[in-house]
C-alpha positions in Angstrom: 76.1 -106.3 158.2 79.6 -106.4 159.5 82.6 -106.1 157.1 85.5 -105.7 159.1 88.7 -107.6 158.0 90.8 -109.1 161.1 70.7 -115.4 133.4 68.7 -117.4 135.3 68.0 -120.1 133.2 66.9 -119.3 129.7 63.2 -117.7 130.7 61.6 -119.0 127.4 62.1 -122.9 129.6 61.4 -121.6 133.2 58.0 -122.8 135.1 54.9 -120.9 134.8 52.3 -120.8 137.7 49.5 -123.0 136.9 47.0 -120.9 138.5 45.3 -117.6 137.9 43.7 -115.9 140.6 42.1 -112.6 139.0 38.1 -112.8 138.6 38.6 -111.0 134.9 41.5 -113.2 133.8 40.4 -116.0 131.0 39.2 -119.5 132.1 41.3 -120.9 128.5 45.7 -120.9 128.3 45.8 -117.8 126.8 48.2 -115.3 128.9 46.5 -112.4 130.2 49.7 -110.3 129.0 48.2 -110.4 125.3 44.6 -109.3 126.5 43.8 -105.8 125.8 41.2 -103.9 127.2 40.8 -104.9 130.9 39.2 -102.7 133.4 41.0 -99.9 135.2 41.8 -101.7 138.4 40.0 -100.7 141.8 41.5 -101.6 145.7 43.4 -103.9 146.5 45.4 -106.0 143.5 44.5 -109.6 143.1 46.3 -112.4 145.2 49.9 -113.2 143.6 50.1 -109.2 141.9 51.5 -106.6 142.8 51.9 -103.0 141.1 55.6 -102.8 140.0 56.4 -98.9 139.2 59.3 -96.9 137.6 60.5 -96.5 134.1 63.5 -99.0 134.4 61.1 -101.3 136.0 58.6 -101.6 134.0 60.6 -101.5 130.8 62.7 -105.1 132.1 59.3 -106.8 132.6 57.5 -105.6 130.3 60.4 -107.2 127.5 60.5 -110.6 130.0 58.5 -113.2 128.3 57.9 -114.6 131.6 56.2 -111.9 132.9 52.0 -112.0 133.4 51.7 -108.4 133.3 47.5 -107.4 133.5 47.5 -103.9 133.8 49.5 -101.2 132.8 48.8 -97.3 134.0 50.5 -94.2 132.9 50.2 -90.6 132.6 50.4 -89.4 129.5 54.4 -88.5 130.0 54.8 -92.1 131.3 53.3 -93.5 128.0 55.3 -91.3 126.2 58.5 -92.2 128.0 57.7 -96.1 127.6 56.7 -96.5 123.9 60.1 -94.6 123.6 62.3 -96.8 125.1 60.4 -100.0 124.8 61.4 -99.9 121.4 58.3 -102.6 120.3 54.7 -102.2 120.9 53.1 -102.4 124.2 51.6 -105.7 124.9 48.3 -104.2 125.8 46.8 -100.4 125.3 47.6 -98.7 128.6 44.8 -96.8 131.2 45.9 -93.6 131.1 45.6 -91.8 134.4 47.0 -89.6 137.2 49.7 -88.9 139.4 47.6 -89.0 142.7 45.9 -92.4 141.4 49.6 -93.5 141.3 50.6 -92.2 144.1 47.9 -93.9 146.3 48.3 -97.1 144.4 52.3 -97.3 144.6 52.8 -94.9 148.1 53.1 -91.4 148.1 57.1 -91.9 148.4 57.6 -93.9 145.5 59.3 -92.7 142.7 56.8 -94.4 139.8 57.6 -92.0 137.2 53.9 -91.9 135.7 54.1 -95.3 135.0 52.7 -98.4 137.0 52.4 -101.9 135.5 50.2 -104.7 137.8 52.1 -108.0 137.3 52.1 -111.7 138.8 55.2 -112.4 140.4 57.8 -114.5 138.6 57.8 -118.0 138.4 59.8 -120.1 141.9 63.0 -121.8 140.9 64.6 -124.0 143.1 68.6 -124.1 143.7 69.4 -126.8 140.8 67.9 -125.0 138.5 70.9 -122.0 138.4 73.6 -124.3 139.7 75.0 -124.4 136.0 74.7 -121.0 135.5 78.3 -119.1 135.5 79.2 -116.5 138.2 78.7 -116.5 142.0 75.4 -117.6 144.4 74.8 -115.2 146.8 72.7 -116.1 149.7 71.9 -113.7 152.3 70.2 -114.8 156.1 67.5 -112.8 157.3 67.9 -109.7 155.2 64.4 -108.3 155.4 64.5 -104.5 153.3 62.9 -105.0 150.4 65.4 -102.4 149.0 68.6 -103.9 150.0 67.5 -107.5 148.4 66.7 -105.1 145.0 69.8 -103.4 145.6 71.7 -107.2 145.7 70.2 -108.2 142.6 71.3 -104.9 140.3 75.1 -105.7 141.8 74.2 -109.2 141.2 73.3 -108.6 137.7 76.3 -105.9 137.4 78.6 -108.5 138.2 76.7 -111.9 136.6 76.2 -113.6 139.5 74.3 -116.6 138.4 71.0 -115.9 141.8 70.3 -114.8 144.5 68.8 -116.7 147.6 66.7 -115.9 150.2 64.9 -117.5 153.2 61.3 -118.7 152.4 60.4 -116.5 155.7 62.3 -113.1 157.6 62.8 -112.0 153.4 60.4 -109.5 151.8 57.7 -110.6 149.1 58.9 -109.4 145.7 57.2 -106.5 145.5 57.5 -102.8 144.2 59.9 -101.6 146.4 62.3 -104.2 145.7 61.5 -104.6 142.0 62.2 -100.5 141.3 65.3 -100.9 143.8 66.4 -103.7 141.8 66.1 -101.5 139.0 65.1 -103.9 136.3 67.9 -106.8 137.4 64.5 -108.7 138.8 63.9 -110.0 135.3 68.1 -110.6 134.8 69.2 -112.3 138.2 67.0 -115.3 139.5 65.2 -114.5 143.5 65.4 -118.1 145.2 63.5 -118.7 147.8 64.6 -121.6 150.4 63.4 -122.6 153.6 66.4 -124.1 155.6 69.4 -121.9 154.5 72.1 -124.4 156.1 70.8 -127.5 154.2 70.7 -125.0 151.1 74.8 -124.1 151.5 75.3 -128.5 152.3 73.7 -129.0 149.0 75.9 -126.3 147.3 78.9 -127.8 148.7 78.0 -131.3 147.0 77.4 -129.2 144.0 81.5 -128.0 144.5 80.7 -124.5 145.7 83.1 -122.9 148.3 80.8 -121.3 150.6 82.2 -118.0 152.3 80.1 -115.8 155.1 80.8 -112.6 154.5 81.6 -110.9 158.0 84.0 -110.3 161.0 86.3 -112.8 162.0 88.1 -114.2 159.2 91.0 -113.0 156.6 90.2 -110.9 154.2 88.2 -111.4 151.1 90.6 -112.1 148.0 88.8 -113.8 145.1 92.1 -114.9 143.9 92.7 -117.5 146.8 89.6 -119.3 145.6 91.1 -120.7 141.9 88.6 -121.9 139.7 86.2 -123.2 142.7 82.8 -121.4 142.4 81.7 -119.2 145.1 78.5 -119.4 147.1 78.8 -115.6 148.8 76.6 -115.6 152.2 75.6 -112.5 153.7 73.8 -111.3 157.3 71.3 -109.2 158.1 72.1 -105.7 159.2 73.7 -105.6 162.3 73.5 -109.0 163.3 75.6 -110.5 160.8 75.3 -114.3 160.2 73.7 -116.3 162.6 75.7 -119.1 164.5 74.3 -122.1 162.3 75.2 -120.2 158.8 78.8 -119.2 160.1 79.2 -123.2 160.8 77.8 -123.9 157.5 80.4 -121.7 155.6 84.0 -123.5 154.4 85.2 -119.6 155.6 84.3 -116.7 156.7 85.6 -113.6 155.1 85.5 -109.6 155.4 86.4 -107.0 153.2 89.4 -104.7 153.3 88.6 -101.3 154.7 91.6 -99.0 155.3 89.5 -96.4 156.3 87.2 -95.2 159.5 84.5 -97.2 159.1 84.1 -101.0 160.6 81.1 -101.7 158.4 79.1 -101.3 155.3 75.3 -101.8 154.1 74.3 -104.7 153.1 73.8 -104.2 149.6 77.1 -102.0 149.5 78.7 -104.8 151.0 77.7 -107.1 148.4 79.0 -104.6 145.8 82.2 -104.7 146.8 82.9 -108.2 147.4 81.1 -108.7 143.9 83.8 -106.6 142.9 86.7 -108.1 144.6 84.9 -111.7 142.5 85.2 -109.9 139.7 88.5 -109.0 139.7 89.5 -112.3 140.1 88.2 -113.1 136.7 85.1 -115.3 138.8 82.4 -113.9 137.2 
């Protein structure tokens, strides 16, 4: 990413999936988040789950109505450690278990805490849907670490951004990784998905968003040149930047102010800061 200068909607009305894809969930409408009782999971989770892990994590979805969680696994310190901060009762009696069950079901380098929840993934949204929302869109082209994206959405939800888009493909599945990088801002901040990025930032434009790419090549970032227009934020991939068709897309392109040694930033810092700079602004 190269930075040199020259609530989702109310979740209680969001979609649902209409489809359930785990053998033991019920045939009837009644969400598999109230059903106690299930089977300690074995090999690989069910189509459309995926074991989100961490304290912070867990806690987020576990309070999103939204969520279809169907498992939950602790240790006994994890159980401890959520009935503590959960501060209601669990939605279902957790499997109480070990740290090398976790550790083979989350990967040996992920920091789960004792504490691993197996969960649908949230319902799609489409662009309309937070266009209404306050705060800034931030769309970022080709990022593909699941932990930068998660890293976007806790600045994202830092700064109350109204989402965060990505590409349908070259983005990562929401997943575990991302989720426990995100840090809990997975249930704040809505993850678009899109499949033609350019037609995306047109349609923002009719909506009265300024779009600015975020890179090389421009003056630098000042949220208070923008006045009261709203601010659709696009950012590249790691080294590449933004690709020829998004940099012609954008109204201007942008970097950030960096008196120091460095020409560039990470992703997901880079974000931070120009979240920041928003901010400060009063645009968020």
């Amino acid at each position: 990413m190269r930075n040199r200068p020259p609530r989702r909607p109310d979740a209680r009305t969001a979609p649902r999936p209409s489809g359930r894809t785990d053998p033991q969930a019920p045939s009837d409408t009644t969400r598999p988040t109230r059903q106690r009782g299930a089977a300690t999971p074995r090999g690989t989770p069910p189509r459309g789950t995926y074991w989100l892990y961490g304290l912070h994590p867990a806690l987020a979805a576990l309070g999103n109505p939204e969520r279809r969680i169907r498992q939950i696994l602790t240790t006994e310190e994890g159980e401890a450690a959520l009935r503590e901060r959960l501060g209601a009762p669990l939605p279902m009696q957790p499997h109480r278990t070990d740290r090398t069950r976790l550790d083979a079901l989350c990967g040996r380098d992920a920091v789960h805490q004792g504490i691993a929840v197996l969960t649908d993934a949230l319902p799609s949204l489409a662009v309309d849907d937070v266009v209404d929302r306050p705060g800034p869109i931030l769309l970022l082209d080709q990022v593909t670490d699941p932990r930068n994206v998660g890293a976007i959405l806790r600045s994202a939800a830092a700064f109350r951004a109204a989402a965060v888009v990505v590409m349908e493909r070259n983005a990562p599945d929401e997943t575990g990784a991302l989720a426990k990088a995100a840090s809990g801002a997975l249930e704040i901040v809505p993850l678009l998905r899109v499949v033609n990025l350019a037609r995306t930032l047109d349609a923002l434009k009719d909506r009265g968003f300024w779009v600015v790419g975020l890179d090389a090549g421009g003056g630098v970032l000042d949220g208070t040149s923008f006045g009261k227009r709203r601010v659709a934020l696009v950012l590249g991939a790691e080294g590449d930047g933004l690709r020829r068709l998004t940099r012609e897309h954008c109204d201007e392109i942008s970097g950030l102010a960096m008196p120091g040694d460095m020409e560039s930033l990470n992703v997901s810092n880079a974000a931070a800061v120009a979240l920041y700079e928003l901010a400060r602004a009063g645009m968020t």
